[in-house]
N, C-alpha and C positions, 0 to 999 in steps of 0.2 A: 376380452378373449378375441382375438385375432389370428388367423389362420396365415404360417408364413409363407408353409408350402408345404407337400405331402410325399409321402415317400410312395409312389406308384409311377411307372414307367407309361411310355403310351406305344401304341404299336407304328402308327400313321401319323400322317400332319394331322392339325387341328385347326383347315383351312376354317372350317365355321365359327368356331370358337372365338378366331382373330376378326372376324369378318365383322362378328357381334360387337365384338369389343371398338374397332373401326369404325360402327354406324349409329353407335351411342356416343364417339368422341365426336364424330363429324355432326350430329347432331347439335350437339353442344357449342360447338364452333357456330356452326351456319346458322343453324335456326334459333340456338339460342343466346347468341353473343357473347359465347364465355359466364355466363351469370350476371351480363350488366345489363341494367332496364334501358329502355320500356323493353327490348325482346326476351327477355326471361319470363315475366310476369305475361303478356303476350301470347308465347308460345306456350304456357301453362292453360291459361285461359281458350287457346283456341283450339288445341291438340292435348289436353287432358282431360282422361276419362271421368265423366261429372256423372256421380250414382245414381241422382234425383233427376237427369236428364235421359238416363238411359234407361231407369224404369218411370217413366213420365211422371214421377212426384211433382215435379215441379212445373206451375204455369207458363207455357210458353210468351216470349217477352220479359222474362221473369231477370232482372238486372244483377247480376251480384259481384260486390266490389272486392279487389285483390288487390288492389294498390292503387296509387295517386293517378288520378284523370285514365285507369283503367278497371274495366268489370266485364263479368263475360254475362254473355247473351242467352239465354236460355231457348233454343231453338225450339220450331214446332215440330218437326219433325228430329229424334236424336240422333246424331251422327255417329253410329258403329265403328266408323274407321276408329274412333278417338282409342275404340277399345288396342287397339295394333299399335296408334301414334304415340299412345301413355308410354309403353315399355322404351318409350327410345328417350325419353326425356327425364330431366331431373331436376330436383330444386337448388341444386350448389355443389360446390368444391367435392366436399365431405362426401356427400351424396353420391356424386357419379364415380370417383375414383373407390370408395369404398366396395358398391357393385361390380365396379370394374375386377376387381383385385379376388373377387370370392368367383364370378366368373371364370378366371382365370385359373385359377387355383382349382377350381373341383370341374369346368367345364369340356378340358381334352379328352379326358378319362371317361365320362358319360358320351362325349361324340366318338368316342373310341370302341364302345361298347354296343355302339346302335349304325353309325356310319355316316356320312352329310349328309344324304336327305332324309332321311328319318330322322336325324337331331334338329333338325331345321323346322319339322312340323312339332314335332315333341314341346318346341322352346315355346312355339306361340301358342300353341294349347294351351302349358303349362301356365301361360302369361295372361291368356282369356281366364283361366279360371281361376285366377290370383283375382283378377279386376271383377269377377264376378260373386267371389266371397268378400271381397270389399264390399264392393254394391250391394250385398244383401246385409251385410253386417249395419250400412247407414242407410237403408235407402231412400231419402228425405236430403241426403245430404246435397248442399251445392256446391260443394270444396274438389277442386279437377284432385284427381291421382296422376304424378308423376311418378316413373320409376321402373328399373329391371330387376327389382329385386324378389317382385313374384314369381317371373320367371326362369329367376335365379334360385328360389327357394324350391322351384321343380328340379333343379339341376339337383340342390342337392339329394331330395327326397332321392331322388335316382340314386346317385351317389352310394346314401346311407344304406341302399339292397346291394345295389353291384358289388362294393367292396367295405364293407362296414371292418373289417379286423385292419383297413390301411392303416399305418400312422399319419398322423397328421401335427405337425410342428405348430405351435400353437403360442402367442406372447400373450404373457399374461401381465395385465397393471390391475394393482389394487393398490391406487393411493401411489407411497413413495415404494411400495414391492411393485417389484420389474422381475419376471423369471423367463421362461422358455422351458416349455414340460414337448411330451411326445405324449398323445392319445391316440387311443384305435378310432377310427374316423366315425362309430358309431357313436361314440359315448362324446363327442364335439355336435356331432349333428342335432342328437337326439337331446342336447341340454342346448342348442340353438333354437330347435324347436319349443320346448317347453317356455323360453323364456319369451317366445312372441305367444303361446297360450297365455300364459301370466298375463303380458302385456294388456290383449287380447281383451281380457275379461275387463275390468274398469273403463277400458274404450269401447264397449257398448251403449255406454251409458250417456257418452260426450256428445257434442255434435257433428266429431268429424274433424279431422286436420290431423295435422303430427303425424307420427310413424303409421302406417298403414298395417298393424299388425296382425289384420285377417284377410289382407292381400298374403303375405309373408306364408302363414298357415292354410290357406286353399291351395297354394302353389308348391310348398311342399310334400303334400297331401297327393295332390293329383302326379306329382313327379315320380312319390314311390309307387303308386297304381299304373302310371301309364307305362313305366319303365317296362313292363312285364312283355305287353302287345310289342313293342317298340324295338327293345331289344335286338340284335343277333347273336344267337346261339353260339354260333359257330366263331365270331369276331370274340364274346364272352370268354371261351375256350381258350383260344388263343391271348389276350389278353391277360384271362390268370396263369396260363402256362408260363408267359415272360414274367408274370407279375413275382410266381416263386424263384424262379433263377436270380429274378434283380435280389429277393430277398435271401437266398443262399451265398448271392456276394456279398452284401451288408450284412 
C-alpha cells in the first residue's frame, strides 16, 4: 500500500515541507555518505536517539557494536540533541526516499492548514514524541533510532482530522496483483496506523532494532491531538473552501 498522490489542492507554497525534505537529503549526502560506511554506521551511532541512554538504562562507558571496528559510546551524561539529530537521518535507500515520498505527499496540506511557523514546531514535537514512545516502548534498549518517519506519522495523524473524506490514490501489490484503487484519506490512514499497532505489539517483546513501530504510533497520535492547538481557523476555512471547488471540477 503506497500512497501516489491525493487529490487536495493547497492554497500557498509549502516552502517548509521542501525545506524538510532538503535537510533530510542533505543529511544523507553530507553527514551520511550516501549509505556508504564507515559514515553511515557513524552517523547512526553518534547522532541517533539510544532509548537506554536517554533514560539512563544503560552504564556509562557502556560500548555497543554496530559494525566492523565501530560501536557507540554510551555517554555519562545523554545527549538530548540526539533526540532533534535522529529525525534527520536514516538507515538506507529504501528508508529515506520512502519518508521522503509520504512527507511529501500528505505534508503541504497539513503546513497549509497551520502555516510555517506553526508546522515547523508541530513537526519536531510530533518527532520528540515519536522518539519518546519508542524510548518507553524499549527502554534498556542500546539500538540508536534513525528516521522522519515519526514525525512524519504526526503529519499524517493531522492529516487524518483536517481532511479525512480526501481521496488518496493509493498502488496496491499483493504478489503478482498490481492495481491502483482511490480511498478517502481516512480509511488509508487509519489501516496505516492499525498495521504499525499490529506491528507494535510482538515488538515489545524483542530487544529492539527493525522498524520502530512505536515511534510510527506516538507520532501519529500526538499529530491528530496537537493538530487541534496548532491549527488556523481561518487558513482551515479557506483551504476547504478551495478544497470543494477543486472537487466540483473533478
Amino acid at each position: 500500500m503506497f500512497p501516489l498522490r491525493d487529490d487536495n489542492p493547497t492554497i500557498g507554497s509549502s516552502a517548509i515541507t521542501v525545506a524538510l525534505v532538503g535537510l533530510n537529503l542533505a543529511a544523507w549526502f553530507l553527514v551520511q555518505g550516501l549509505g556508504t560506511e564507515p559514515a553511515l554506521v557513524r552517523s547512526i551511532c553518534e547522532l541517533g536517539a539510544i532509548p537506554g541512554e536517554l533514560l539512563g538504562r544503560i552504564p556509562a562507558g557502556t560500548q555497543v557494536p554496530l559494525g566492523p571496528g565501530v560501536a557507540c559510546r554510551i555517554d555519562a551524561e545523554p545527549s538530548f540533541v540526539t533526540v532533534f539529530s535522529s529525525m534527520f537521518l536514516h538507515g538506507g535507500w529504501f528508508h529515506l526516499l520512502g519518508n521522503m515520498w509520504f512527507l511529501w505527499v500528505f505534508g503541504d496540506n497539513v503546513e497549509d492548514a497551520m502555516g510555517h511557523g506553526r508546522f515547523v514546531v508541530f513537526y519536531l514535537l510530533c518527532g520528540v514524541a515519536a522518539v519518546a514512545a519508542q524510548a518507553l516502548s524499549h527502554p534498556s534498549s542500546a539500538i540508536p533510532m534513525v528516521g522522519a518517519s515519526g514525525a512524519i506519522g504526526g503529519v499524517m495523524g493531522a492529516y487524518a482530522i483536517l481532511y479525512p473524506r480526501v481521496g488518496v490514490h493509493l498502488l496496491i501489490v499483493l504478489g503478482f496483483w498490481i492495481d491502483r484503487v482511490i480511498v478517502p484519506a481516512w480509511m488509508m490512514l487509519g489501516l496505516w496506523f492499525l498495521m504499525q499497532v499490529i506491528g507494535g505489539v510482538p515488538a515489545l517483546s524483542a530487544e529492539g532494532g527493525g522498524v520502530a513501530f512505536w515511534a510510527h504510533v506516538g507520532g501519529f497520535v500526538a499529530g491528530a491531538v496537537l493538530v487541534f492547538p496548532f491549527r488556523d481557523r481561518r487558513r482551515v476555512e479557506a483551504h476547504r473552501q478551495l478544497l470543494r471547488r477543486y472537487e466540483l471540477r473533478v
